[in-house]
RODRENLO-641631 format. One record per residue: x, y, z of N, C-alpha, C in turn; residue in one letter; residue number from 0. Coordinates in steps of 0.001 Angstrom, whole numbers. Example, Ala and Ser with C-alpha at 12.3 -4.5 7.8 and 13.67 -1.06 7.14 Angstrom:
<sites>
+---------+---------+---------+---------+---------+---------+---------+---------+---------+------+-----+
!    n.xx !    n.yy !    n.zz !   ca.xx !   ca.yy !   ca.zz !    c.xx !    c.yy !    c.zz ! type ! seq !
+---------+---------+---------+---------+---------+---------+---------+---------+---------+------+-----+
!   13190 !   -5690 !    7800 !   12300 !   -4500 !    7800 !   13200 !   -3300 !    7800 !    A !   0 !
!   12850 !   -2250 !    7080 !   13670 !   -1060 !    7140 !   12900 !      30 !    7870 !    S !   1 !
+---------+---------+---------+---------+---------+---------+---------+---------+---------+------+-----+
</sites>
This chain:
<sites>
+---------+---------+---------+---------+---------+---------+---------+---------+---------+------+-----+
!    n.xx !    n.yy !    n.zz !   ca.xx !   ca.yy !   ca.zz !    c.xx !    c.yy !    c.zz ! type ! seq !
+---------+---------+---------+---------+---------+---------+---------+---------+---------+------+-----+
!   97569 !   93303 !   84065 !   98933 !   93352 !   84592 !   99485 !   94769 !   84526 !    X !   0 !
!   99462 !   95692 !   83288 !   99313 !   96636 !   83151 !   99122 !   97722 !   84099 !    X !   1 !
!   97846 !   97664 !   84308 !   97172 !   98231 !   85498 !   97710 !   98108 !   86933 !    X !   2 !
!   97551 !   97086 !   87239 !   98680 !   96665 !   88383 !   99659 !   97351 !   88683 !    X !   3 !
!  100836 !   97182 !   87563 !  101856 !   97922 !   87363 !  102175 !   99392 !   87351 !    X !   4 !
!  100786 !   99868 !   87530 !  100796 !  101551 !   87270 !  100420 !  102017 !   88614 !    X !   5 !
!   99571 !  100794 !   89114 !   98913 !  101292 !   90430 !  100363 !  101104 !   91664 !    X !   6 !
!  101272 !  100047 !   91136 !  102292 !   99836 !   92178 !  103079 !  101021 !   91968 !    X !   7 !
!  103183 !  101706 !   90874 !  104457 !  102849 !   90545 !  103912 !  104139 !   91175 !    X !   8 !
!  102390 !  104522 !   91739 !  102082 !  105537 !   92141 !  102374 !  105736 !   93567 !    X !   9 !
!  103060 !  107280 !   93954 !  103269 !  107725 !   95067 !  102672 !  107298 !   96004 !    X !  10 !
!  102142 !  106883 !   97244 !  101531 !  106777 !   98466 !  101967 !  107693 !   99658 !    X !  11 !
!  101051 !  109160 !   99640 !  102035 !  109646 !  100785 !  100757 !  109814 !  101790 !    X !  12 !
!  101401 !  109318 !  102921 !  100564 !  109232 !  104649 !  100876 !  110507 !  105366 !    X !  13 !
!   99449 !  111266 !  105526 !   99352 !  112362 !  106051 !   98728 !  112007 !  107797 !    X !  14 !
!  100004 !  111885 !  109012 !   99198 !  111365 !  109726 !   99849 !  111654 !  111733 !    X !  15 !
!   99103 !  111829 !  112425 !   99896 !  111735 !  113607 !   99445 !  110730 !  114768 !    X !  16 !
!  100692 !  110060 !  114962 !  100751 !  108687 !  115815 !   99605 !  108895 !  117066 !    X !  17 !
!   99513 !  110183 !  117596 !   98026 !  109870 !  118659 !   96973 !  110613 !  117924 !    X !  18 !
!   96428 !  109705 !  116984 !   95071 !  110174 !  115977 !   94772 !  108299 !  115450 !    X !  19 !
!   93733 !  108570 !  114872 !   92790 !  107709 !  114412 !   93694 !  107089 !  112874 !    X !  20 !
!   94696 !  108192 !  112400 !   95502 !  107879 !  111388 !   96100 !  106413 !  111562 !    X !  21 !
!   96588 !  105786 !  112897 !   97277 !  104040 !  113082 !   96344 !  103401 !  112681 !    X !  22 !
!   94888 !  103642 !  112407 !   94070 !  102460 !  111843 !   95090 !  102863 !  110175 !    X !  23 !
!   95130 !  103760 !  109916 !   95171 !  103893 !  108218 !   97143 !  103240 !  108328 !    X !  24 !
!   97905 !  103510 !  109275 !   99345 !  102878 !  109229 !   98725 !  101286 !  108952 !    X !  25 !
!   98350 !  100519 !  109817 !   97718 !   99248 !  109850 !   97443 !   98978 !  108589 !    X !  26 !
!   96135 !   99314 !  108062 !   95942 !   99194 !  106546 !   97066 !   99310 !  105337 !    X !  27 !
!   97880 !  100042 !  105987 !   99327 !  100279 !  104735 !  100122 !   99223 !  104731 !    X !  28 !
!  100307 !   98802 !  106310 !  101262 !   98308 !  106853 !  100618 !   96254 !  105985 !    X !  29 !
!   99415 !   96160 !  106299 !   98656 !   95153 !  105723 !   98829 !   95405 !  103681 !    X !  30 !
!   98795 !   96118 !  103566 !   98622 !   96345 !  102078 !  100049 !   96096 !  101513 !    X !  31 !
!  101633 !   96566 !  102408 !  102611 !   95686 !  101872 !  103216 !   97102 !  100381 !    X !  32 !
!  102700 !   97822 !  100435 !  103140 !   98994 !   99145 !  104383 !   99816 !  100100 !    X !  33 !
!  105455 !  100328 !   99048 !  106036 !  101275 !   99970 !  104863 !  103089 !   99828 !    X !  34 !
!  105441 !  103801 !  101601 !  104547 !  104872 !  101567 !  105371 !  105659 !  101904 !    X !  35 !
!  105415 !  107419 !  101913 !  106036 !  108218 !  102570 !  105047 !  108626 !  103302 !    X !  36 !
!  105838 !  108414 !  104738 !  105622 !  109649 !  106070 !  105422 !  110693 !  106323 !    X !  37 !
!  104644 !  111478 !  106098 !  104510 !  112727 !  106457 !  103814 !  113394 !  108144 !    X !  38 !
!  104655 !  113727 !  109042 !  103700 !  113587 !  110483 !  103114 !  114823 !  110256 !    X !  39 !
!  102184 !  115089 !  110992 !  102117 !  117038 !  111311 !  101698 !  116659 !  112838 !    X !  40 !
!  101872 !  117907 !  113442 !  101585 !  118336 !  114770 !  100497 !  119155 !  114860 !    X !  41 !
!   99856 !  119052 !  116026 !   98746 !  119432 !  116678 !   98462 !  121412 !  116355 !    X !  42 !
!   99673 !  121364 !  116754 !   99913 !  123036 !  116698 !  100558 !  123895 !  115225 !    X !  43 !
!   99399 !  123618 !  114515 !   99175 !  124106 !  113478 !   99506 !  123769 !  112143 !    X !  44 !
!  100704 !  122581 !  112631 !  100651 !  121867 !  110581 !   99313 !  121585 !  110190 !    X !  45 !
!   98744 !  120872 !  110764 !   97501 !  120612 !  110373 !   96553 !  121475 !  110068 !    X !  46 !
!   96857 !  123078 !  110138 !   96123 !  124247 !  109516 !   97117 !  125113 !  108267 !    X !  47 !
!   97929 !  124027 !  108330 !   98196 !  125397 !  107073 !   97785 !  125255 !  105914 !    X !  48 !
!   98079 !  126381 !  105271 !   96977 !  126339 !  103597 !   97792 !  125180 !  102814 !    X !  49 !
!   98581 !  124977 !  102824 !   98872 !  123687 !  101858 !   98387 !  122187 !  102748 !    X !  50 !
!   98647 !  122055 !  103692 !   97239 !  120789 !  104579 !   96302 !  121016 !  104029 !    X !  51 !
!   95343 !  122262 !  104013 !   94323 !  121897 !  104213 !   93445 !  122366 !  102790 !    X !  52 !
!   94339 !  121817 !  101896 !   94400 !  121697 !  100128 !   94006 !  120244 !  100321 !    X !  53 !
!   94724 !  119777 !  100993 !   94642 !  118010 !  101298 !   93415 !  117701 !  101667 !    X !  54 !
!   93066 !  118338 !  102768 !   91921 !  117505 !  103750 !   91625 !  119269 !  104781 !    X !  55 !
!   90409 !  119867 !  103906 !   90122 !  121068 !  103966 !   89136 !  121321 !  106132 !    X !  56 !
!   89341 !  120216 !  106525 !   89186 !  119274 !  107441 !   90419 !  120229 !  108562 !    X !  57 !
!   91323 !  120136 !  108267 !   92434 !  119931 !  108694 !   92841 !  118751 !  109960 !    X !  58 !
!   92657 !  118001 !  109519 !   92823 !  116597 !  110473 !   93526 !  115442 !  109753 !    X !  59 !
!   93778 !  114785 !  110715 !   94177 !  113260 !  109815 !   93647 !  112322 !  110463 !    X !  60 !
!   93725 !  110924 !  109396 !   94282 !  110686 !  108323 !   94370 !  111631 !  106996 !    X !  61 !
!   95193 !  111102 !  106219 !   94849 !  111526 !  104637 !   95679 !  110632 !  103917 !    X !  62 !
!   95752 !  110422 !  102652 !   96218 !  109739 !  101689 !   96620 !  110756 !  100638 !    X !  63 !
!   97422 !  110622 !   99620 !   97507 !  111264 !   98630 !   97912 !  109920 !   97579 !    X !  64 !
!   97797 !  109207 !   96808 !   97562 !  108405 !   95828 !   98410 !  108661 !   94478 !    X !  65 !
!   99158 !  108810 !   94209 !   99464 !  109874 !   92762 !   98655 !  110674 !   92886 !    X !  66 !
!   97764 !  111325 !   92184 !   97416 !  112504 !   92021 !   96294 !  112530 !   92918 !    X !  67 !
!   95622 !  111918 !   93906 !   93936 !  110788 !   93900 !   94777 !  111420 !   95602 !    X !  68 !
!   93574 !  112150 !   96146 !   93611 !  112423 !   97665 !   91918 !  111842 !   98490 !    X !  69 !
!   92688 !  110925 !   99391 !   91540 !  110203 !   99768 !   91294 !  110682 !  101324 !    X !  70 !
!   90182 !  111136 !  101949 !   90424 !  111286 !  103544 !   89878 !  110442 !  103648 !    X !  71 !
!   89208 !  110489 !  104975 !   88041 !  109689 !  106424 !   88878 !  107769 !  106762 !    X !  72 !
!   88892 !  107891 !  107484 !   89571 !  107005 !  107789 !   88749 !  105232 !  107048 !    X !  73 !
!   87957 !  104782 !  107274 !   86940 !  103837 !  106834 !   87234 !  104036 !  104822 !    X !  74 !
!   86732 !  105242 !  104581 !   87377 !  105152 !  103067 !   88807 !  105039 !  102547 !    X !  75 !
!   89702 !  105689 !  103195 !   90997 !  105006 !  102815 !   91298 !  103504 !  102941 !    X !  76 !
!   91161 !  102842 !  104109 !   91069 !  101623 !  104176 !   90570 !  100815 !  102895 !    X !  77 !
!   88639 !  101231 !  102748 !   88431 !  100122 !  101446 !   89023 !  100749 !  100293 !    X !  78 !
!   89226 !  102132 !  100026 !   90235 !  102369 !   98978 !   91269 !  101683 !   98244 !    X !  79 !
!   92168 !  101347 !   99542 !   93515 !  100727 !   99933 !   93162 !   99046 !   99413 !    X !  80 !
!   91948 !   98375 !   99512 !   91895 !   97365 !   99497 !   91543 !   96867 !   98177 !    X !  81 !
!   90655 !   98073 !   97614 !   90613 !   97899 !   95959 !   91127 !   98220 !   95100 !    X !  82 !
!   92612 !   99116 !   95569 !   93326 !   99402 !   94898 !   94128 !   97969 !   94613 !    X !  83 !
!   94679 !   97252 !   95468 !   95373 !   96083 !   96026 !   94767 !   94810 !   95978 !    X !  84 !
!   93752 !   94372 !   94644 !   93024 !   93240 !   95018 !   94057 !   92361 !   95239 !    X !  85 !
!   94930 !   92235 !   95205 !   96152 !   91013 !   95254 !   96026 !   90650 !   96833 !    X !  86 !
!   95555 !   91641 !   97776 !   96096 !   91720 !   98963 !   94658 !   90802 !   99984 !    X !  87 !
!   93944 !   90597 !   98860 !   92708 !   89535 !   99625 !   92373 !   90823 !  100802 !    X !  88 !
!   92056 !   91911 !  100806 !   91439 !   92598 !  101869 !   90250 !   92976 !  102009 !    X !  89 !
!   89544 !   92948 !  100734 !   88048 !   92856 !  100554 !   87211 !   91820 !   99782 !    X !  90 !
!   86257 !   91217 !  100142 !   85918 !   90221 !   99746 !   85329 !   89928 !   97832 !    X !  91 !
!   85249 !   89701 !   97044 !   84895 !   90118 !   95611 !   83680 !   90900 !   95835 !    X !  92 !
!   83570 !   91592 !   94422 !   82324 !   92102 !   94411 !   81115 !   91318 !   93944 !    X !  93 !
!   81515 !   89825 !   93764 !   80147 !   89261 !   93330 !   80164 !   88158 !   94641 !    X !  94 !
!   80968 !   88600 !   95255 !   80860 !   87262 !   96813 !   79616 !   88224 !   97740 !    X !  95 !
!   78500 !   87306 !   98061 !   77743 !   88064 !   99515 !   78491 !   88578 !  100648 !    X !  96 !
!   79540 !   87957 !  100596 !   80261 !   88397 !  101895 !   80833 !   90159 !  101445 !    X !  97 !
!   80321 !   90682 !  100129 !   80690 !   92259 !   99899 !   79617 !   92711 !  100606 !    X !  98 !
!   78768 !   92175 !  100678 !   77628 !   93540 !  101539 !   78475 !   93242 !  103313 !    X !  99 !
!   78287 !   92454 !  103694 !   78456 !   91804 !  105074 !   79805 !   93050 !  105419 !    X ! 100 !
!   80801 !   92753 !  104556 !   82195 !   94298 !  104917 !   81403 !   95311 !  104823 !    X ! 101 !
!   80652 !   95453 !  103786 !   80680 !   97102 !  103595 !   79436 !   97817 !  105156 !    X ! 102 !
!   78737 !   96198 !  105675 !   77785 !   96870 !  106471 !   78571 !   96897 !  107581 !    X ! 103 !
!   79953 !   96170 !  107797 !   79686 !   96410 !  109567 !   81082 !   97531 !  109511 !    X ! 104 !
!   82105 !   97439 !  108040 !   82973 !   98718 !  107441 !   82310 !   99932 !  108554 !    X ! 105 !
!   80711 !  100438 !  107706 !   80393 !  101559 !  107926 !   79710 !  101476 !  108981 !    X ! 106 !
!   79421 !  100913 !  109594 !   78731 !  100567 !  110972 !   79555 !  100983 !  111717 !    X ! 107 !
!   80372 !  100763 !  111916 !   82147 !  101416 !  112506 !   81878 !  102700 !  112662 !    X ! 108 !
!   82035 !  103004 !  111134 !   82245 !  104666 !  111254 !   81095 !  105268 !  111373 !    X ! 109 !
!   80100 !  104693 !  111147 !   78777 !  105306 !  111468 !   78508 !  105513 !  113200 !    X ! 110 !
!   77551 !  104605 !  113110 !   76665 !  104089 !  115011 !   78361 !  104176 !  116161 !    X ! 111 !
!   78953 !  103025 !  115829 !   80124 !  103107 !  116614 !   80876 !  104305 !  116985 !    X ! 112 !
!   81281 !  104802 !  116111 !   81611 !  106166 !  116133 !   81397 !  107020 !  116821 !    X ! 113 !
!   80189 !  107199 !  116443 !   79030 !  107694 !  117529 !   78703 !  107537 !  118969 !    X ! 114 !
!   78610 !  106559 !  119014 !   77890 !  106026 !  120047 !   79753 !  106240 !  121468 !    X ! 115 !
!   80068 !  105926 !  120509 !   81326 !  106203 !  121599 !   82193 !  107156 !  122063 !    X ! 116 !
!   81923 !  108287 !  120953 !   82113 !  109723 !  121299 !   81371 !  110024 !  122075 !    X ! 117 !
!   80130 !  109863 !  122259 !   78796 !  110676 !  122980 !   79152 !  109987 !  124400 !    X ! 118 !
!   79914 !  108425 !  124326 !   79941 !  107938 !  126054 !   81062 !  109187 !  126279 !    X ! 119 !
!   82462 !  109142 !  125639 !   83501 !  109830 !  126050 !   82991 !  111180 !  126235 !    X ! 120 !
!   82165 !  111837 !  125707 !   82410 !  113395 !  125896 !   80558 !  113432 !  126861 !    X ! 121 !
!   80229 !  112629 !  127157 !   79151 !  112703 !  128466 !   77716 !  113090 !  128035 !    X ! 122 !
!   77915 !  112627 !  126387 !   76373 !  113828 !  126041 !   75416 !  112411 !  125943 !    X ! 123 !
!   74220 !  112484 !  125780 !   73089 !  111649 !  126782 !   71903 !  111243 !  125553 !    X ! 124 !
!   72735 !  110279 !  125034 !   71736 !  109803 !  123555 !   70315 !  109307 !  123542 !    X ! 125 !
!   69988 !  108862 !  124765 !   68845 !  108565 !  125187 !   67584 !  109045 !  125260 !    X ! 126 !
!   67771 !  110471 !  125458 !   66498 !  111370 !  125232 !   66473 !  111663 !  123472 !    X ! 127 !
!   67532 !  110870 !  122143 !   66947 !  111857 !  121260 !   67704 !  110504 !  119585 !    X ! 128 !
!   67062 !  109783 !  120611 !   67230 !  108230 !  120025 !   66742 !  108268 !  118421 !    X ! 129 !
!   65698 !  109227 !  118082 !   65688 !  109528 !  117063 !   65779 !  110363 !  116122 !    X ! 130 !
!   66391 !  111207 !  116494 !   67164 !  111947 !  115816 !   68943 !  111625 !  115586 !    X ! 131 !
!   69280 !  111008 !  116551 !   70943 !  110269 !  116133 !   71164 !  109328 !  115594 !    X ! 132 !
!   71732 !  108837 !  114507 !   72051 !  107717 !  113624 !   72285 !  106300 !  114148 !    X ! 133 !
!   72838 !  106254 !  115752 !   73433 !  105700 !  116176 !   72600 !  104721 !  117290 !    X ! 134 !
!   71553 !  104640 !  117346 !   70663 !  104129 !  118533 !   71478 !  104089 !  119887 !    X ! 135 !
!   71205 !  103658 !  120237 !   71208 !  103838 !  122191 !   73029 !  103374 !  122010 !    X ! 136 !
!   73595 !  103449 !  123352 !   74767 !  102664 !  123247 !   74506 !  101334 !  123249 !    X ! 137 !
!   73401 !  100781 !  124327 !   73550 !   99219 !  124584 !   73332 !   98734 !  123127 !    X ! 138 !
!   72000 !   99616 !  122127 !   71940 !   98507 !  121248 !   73415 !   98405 !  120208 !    X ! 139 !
!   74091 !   99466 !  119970 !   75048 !   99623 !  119073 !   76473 !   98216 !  119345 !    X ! 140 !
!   76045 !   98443 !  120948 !   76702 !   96784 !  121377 !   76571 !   95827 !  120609 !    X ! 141 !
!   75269 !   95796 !  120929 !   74696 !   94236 !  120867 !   75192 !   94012 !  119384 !    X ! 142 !
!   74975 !   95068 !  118368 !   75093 !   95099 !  116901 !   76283 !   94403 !  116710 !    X ! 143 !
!   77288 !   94783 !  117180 !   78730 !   95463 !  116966 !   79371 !   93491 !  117889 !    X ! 144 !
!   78474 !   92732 !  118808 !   78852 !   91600 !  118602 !   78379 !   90796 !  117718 !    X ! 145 !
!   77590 !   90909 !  117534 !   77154 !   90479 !  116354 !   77875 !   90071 !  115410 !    X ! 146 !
!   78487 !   91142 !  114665 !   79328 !   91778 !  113786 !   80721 !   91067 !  113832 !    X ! 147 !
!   81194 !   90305 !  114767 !   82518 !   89788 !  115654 !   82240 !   87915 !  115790 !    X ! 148 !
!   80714 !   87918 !  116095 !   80192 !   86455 !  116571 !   80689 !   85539 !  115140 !    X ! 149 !
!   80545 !   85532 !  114108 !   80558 !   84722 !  112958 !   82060 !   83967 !  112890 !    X ! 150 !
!   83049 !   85114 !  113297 !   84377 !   84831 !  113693 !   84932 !   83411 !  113129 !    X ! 151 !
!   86194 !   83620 !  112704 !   87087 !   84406 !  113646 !   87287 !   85883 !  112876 !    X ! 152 !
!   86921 !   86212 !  111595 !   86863 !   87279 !  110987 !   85288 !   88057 !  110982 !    X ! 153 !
!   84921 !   89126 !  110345 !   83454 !   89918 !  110432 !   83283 !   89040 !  108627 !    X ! 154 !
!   84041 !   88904 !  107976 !   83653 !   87990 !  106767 !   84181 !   86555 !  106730 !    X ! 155 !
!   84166 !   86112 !  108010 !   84194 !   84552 !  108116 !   85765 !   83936 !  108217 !    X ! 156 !
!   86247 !   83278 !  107353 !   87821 !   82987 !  107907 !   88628 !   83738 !  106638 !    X ! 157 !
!   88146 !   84840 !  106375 !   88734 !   86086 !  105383 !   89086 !   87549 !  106336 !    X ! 158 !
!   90521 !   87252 !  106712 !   90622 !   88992 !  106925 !   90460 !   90327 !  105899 !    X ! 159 !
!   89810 !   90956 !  106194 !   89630 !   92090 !  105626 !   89760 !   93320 !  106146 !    X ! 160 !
!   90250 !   94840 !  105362 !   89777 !   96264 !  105749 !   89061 !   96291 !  106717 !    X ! 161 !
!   87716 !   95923 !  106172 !   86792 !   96217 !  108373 !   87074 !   95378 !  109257 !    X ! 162 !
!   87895 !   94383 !  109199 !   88591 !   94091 !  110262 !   89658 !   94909 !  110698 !    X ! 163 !
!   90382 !   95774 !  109894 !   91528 !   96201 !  110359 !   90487 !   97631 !  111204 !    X ! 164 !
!   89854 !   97975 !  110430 !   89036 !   99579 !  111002 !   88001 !   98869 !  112152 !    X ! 165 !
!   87639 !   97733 !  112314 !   86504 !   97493 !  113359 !   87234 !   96855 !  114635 !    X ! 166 !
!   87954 !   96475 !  114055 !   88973 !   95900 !  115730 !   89482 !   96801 !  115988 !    X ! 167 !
!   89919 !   98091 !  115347 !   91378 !   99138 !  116304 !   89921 !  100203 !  116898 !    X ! 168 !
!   88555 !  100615 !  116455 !   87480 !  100888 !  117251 !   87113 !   99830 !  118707 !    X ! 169 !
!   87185 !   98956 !  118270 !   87004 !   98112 !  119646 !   88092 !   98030 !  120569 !    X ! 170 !
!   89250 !   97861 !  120295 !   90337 !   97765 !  121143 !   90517 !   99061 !  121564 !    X ! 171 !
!   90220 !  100302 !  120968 !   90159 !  101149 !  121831 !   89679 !  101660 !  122572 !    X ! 172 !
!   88110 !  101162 !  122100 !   87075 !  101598 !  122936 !   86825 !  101174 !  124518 !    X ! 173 !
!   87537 !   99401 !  124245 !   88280 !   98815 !  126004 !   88984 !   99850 !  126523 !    X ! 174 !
!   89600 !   99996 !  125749 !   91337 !  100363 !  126235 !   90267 !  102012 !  127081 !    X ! 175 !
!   89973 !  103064 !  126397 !   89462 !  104211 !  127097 !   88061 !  104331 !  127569 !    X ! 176 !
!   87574 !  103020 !  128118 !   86122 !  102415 !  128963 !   84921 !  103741 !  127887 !    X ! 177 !
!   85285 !  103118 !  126664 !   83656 !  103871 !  126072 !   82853 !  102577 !  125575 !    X ! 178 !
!   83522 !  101554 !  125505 !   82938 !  100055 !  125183 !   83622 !   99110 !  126019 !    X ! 179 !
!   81875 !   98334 !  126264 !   82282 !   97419 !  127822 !   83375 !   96114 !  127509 !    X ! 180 !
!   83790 !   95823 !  128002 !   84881 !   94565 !  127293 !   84120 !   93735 !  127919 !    X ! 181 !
!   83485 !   93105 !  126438 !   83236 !   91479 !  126100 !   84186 !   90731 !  125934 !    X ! 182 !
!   83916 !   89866 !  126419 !   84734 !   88264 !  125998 !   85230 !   88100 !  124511 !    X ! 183 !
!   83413 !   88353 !  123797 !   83647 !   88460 !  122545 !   84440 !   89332 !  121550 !    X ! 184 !
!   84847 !   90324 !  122109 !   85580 !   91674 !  121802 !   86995 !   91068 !  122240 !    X ! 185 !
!   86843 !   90932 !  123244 !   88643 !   90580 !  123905 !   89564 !   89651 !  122637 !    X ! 186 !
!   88304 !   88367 !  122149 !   88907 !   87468 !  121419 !   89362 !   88038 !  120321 !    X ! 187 !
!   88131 !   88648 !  119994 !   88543 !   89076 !  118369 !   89548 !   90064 !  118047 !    X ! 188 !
!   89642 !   90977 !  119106 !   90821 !   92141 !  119116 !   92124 !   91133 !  119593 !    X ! 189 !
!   92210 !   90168 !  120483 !   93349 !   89382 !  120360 !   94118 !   88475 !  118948 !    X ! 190 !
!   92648 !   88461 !  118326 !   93151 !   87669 !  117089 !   93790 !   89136 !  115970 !    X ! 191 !
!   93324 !   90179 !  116132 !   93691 !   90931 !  115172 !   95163 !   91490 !  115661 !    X ! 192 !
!   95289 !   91723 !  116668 !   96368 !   92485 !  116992 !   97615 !   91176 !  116974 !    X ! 193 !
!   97509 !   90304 !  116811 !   98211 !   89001 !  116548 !   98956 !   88949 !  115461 !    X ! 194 !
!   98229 !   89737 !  114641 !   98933 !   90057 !  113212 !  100531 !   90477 !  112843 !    X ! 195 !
!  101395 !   89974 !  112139 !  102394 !   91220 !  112003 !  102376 !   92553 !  111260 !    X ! 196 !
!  101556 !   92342 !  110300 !  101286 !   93981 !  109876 !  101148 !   95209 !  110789 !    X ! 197 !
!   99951 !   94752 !  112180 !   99276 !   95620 !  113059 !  100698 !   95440 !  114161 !    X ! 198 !
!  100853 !   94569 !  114512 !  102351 !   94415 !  115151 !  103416 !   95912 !  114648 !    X ! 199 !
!  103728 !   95477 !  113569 !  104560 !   96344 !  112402 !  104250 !   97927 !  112639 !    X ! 200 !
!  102931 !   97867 !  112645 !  102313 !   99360 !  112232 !  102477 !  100442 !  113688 !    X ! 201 !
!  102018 !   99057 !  115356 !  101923 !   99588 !  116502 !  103421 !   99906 !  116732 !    X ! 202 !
!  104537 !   99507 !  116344 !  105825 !   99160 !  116754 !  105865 !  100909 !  115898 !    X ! 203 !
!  106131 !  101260 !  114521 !  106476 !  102340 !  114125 !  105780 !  103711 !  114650 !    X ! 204 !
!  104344 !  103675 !  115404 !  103814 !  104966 !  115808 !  104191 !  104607 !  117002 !    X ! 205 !
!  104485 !  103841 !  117765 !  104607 !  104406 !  119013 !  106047 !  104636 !  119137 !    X ! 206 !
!  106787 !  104450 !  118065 !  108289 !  105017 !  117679 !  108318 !  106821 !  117846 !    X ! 207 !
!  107158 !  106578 !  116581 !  106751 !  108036 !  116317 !  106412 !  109203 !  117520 !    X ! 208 !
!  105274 !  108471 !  118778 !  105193 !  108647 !  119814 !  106321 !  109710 !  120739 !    X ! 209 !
!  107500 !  108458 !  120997 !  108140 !  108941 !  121711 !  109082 !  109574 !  120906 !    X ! 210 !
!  109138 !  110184 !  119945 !  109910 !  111068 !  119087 !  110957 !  112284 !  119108 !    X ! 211 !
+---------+---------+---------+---------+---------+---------+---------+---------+---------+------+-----+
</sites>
């Protein structure tokens, strides 16, 4: 209880800007239910100055700052967020099988997916060098990635979790800017997530932020 209590009294400050990869990490906050401070930066150079990039030497966002505990990459703040918060049912136990099942399709996300969908967006041609990239071809990273969705209605069964919040806002975007083909199976599952009020909550405050 103790513990609990120390982890609820620590700062949470969100290092982040509304058109970046940072709304998966609003989502996760917004799901986690803690209060956080806002911090935006802009394109044109907050994100390089020497006190940023003390934070996240990167100079990008997301970032977290924790009480003293600075977390980047988007996929690790999330399960961060979720084991900080076991109250919040966002990751499955560590002695449930369903912990490998998050942590594989978690990083599958940020791994292959990742990948595989930058290389459609920016035109570079994975095919000639299939082994040397982490990410196999696009079609197979598909096929994976329904997979990953098929067990449904969650990726750990009728348990929402963290890689649901980080594996649906990759898929829904990946429709949304044609780097992933819209499946049926994708359509559903990004309909069931964005259904949420947290992700509701989270889309409603950045695109506040947005038009700013």
């Amino acid at each position: 209880m103790k513990e609990n209590m120390s982890k609820n009294t620590k700062e949470i400050v969100f290092y982040t800007n509304p058109e970046s990869r940072a709304r998966i990490v609003r989502r996760m906050l917004e799901e986690v239910g803690q209060p956080y401070t806002v911090k935006v930066l802009n394109y044109n150079g907050e994100m390089k100055t020497p006190e940023y990039l003390k934070v996240n030497p990167l100079g990008k966002v997301p970032a977290i700052q924790h009480g003293d505990l600075v977390v980047t990459e988007t996929a690790a703040i999330c399960a961060y967020l979720a084991d900080q918060f076991p109250e919040k049912n966002l990751a499955p136990p560590l002695d449930s099988p369903e912990r490998g099942t998050y942590y594989r399709w978690l990083f599958f996300a940020a791994g292959p997916v990742e990948m595989a969908n930058s290389a459609k967006a920016c035109g570079w041609n994975l095919e000639d060098n299939l082994q040397t990239v982490g990410s196999g071809s696009h079609d197979d990273v598909l096929k994976a990635l329904e997979l990953a969705v098929s067990k449904g209605p969650y990726i750990c069964g009728e348990q929402f979790t963290a890689a649901d919040v980080y594996v649906g806002s990759h898929i829904s975007w990946g429709m949304q800017f044609k780097t992933l083909e819209e499946r049926d199976s994708f359509k559903r599952y990004v309909e069931r997530i964005e259904k949420r009020p947290a992700f509701q909550r989270a889309t409603k405050l950045d695109d506040e932020l947005s038009k700013g």
